[in-house]
KEKE-402512 format. One line per field, with one value per atom (N, C-alpha, C): residue in three letters; residue number from 0; x negated, y negated, z. Coordinates in nm, 2 decimals. Layout:
REM residues N
code: [ALA,...]
pos: [NUM,...]
x: [X,...]
y: [Y,...]
z: [Z,...]
//
This chain:
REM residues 99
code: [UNK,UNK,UNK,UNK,UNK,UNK,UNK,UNK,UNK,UNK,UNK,UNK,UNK,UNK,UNK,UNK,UNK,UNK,UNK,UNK,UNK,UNK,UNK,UNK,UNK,UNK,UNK,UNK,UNK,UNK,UNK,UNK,UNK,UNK,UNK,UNK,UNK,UNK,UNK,UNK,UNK,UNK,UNK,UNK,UNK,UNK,UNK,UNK,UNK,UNK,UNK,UNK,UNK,UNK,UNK,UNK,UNK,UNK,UNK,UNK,UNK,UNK,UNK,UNK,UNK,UNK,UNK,UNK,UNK,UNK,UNK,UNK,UNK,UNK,UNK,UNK,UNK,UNK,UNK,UNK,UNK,UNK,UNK,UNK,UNK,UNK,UNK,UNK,UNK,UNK,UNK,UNK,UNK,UNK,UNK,UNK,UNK,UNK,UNK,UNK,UNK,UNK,UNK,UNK,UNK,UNK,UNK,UNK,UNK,UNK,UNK,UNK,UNK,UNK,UNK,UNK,UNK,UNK,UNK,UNK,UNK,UNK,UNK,UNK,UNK,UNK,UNK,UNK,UNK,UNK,UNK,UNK,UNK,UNK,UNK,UNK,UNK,UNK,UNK,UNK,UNK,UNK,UNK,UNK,UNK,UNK,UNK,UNK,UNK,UNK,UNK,UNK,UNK,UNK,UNK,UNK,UNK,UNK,UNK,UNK,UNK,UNK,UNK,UNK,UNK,UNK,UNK,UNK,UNK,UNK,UNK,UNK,UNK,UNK,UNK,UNK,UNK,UNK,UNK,UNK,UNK,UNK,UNK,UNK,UNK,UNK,UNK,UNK,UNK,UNK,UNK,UNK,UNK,UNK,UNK,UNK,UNK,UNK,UNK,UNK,UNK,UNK,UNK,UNK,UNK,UNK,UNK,UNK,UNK,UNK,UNK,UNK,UNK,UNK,UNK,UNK,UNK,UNK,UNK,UNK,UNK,UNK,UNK,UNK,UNK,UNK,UNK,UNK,UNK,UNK,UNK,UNK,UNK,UNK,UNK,UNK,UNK,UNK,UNK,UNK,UNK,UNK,UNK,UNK,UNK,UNK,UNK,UNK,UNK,UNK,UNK,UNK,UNK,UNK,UNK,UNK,UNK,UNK,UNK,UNK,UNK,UNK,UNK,UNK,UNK,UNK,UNK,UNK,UNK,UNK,UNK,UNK,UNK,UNK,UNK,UNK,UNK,UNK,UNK,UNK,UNK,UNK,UNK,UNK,UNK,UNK,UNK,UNK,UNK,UNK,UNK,UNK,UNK,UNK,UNK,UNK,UNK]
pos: [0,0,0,1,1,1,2,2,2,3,3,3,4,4,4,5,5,5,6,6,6,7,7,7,8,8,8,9,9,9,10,10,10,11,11,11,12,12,12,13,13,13,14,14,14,15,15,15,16,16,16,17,17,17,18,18,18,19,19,19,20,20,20,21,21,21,22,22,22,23,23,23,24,24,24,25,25,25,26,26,26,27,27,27,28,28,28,29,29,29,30,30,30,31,31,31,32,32,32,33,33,33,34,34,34,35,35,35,36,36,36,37,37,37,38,38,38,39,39,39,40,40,40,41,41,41,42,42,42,43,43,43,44,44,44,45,45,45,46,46,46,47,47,47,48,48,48,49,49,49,50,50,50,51,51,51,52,52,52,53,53,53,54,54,54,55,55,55,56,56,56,57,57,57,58,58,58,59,59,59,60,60,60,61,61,61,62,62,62,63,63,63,64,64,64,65,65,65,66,66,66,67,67,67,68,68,68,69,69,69,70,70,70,71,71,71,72,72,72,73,73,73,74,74,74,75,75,75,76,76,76,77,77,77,78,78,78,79,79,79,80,80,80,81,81,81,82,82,82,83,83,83,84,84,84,85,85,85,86,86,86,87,87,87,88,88,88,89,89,89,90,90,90,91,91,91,92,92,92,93,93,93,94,94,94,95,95,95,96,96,96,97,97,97,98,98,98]
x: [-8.34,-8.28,-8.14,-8.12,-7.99,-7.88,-7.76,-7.66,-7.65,-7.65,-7.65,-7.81,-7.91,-8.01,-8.01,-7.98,-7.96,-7.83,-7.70,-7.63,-7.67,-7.78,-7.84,-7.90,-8.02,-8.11,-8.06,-7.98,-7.89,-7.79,-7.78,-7.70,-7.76,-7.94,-8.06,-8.10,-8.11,-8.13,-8.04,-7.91,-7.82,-7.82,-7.79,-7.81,-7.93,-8.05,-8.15,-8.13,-8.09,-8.07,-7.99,-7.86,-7.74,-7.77,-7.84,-7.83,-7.96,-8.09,-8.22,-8.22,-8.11,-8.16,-8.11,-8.00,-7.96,-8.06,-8.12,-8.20,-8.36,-8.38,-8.47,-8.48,-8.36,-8.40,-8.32,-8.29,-8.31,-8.46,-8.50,-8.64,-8.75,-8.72,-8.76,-8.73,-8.62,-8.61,-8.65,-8.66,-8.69,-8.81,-8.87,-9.02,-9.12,-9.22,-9.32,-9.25,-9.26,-9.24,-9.32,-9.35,-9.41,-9.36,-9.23,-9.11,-9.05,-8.97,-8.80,-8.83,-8.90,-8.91,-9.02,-9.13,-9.22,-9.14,-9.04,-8.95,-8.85,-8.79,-8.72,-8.75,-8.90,-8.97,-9.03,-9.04,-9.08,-8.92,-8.85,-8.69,-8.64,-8.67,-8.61,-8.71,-8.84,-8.94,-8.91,-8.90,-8.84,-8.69,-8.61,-8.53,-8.51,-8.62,-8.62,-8.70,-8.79,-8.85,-8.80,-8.70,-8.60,-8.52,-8.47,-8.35,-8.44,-8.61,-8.68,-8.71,-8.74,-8.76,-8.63,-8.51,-8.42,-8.39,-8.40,-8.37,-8.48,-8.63,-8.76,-8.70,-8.68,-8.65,-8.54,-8.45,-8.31,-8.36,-8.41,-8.47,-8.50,-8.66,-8.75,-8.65,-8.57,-8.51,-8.41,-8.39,-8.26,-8.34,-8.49,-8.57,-8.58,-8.64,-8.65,-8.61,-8.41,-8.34,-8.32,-8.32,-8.35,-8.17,-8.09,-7.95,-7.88,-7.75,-7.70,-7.63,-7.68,-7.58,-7.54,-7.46,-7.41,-7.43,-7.45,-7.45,-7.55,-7.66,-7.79,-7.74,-7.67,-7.65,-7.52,-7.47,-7.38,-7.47,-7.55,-7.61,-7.70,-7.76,-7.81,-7.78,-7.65,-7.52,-7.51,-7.48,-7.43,-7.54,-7.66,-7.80,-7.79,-7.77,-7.82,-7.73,-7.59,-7.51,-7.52,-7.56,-7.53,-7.67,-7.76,-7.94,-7.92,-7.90,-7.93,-7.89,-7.76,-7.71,-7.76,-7.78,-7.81,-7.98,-8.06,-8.18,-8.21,-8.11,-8.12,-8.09,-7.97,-7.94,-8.02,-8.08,-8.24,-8.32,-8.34,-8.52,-8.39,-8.28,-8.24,-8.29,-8.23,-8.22,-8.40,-8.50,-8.62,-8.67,-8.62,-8.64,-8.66,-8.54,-8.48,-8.56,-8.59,-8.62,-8.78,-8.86,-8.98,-9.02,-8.88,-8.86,-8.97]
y: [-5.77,-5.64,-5.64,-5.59,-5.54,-5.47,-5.54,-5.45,-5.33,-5.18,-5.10,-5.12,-5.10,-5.07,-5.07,-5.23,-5.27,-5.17,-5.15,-5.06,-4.92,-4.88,-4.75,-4.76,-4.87,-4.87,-4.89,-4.96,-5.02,-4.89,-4.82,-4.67,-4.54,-4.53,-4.45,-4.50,-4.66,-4.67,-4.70,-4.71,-4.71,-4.50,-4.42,-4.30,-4.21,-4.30,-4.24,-4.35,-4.46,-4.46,-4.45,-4.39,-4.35,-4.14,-4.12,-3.96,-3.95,-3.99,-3.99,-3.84,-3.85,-3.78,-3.60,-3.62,-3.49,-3.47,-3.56,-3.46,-3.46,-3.49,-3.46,-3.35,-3.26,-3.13,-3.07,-3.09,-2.99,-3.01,-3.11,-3.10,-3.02,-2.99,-2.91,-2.79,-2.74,-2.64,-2.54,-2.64,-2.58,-2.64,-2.71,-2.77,-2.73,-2.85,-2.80,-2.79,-2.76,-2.73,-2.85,-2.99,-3.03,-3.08,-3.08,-3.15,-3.30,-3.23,-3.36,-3.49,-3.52,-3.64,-3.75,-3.68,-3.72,-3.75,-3.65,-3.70,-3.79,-3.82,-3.95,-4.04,-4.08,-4.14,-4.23,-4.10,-4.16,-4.18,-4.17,-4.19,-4.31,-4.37,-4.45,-4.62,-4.60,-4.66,-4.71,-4.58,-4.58,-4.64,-4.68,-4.70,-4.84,-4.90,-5.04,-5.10,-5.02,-5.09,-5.11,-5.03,-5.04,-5.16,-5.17,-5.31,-5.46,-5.41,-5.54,-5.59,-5.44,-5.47,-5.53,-5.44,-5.56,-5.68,-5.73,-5.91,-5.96,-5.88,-5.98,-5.98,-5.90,-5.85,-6.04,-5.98,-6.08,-6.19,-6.24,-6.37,-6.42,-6.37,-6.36,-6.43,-6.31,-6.31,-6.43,-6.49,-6.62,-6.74,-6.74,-6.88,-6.87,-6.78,-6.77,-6.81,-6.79,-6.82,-6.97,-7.01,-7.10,-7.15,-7.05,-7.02,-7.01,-7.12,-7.11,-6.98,-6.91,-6.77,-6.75,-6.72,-6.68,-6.53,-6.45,-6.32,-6.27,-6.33,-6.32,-6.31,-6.42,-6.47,-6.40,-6.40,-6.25,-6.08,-6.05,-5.96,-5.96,-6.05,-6.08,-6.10,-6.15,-6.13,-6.01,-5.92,-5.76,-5.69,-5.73,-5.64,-5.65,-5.80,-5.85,-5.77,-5.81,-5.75,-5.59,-5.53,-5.40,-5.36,-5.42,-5.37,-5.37,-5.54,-5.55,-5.43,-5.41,-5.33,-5.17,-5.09,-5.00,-4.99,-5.09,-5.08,-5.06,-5.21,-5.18,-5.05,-4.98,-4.80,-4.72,-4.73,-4.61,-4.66,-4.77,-4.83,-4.75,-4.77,-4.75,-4.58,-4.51,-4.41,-4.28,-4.37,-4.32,-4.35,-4.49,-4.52,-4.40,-4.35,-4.25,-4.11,-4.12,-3.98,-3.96,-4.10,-4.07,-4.14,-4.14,-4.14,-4.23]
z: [8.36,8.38,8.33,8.25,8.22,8.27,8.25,8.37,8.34,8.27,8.28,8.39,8.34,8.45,8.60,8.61,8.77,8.88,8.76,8.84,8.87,8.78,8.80,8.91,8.91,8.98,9.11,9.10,9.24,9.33,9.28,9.29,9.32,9.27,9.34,9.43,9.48,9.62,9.71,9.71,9.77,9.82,9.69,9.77,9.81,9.77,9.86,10.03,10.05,10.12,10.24,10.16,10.23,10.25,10.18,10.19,10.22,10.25,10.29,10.35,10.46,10.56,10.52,10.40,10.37,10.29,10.19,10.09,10.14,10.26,10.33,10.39,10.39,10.45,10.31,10.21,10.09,10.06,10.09,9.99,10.09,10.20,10.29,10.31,10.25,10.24,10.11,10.01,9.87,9.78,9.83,9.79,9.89,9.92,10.02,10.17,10.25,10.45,10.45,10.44,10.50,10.65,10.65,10.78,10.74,10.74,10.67,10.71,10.81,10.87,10.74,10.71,10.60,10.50,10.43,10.26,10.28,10.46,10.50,10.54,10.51,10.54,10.40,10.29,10.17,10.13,10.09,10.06,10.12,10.22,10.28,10.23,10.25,10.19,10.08,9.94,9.79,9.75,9.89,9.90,9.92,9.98,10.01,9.92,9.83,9.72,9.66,9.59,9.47,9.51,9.64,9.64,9.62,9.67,9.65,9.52,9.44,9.30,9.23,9.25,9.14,9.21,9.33,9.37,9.30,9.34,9.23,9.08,9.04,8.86,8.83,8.90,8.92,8.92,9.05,9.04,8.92,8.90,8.76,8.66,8.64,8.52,8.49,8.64,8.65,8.62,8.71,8.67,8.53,8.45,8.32,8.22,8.24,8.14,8.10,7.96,7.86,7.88,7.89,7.87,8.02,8.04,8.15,8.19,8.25,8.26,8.42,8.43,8.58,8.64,8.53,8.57,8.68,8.63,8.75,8.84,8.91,9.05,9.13,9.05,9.11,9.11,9.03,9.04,9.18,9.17,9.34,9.46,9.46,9.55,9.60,9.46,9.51,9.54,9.53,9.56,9.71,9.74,9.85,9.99,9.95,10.02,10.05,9.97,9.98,10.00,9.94,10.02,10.17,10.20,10.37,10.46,10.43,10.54,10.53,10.40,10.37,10.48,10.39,10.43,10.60,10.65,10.82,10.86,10.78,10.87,10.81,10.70,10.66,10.77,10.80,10.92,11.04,11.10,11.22,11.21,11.12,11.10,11.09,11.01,11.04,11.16,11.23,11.39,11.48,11.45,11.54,11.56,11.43,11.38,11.44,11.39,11.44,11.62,11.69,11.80,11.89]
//
């Protein structure tokens, strides 16, 4: 993965995981009624795959290299750090919600 990508990628799940719950009631308000709790439910989910997919991608991509590089391993650093915590307050936060 390439650093433009991973900071994108890393930056869609950080704000679907940090804003889940606001754009759960835009998308409720202006798509289908299905009830907010369902689109913060998929958003938070989408949110936790994306931080699993770039540590897998990351990894992958660090066993792989032929070439000593360091970049990887700081890239997984900053996934890691900034996934964990995010991901535990999206689960606290759909916790709640689906009571």
């Amino acid at each position: 993965m390439e650093k433009r990508q991973f900071w994108v990628v890393l930056l869609v799940a950080t704000c679907l995981g940090l804003f889940g719950q606001d754009l759960a009631y835009v998308m409720n308000d202006f798509l289908f009624g299905i009830g907010p709790i369902y689109y913060l439910t998929f958003f938070t989910g989408f949110s936790i795959f994306l931080y699993l997919f770039i540590i897998g991608v990351t990894m992958i991509k660090g066993k792989n290299l032929n070439v000593v590089e360091t970049n990887w391993k700081s890239q997984l650093v900053v996934a890691c750090f900034i996934g964990l915590p995010i991901s535990v307050w999206s689960l606290f936060v759909v916790a709640m919600w689906w009571g």
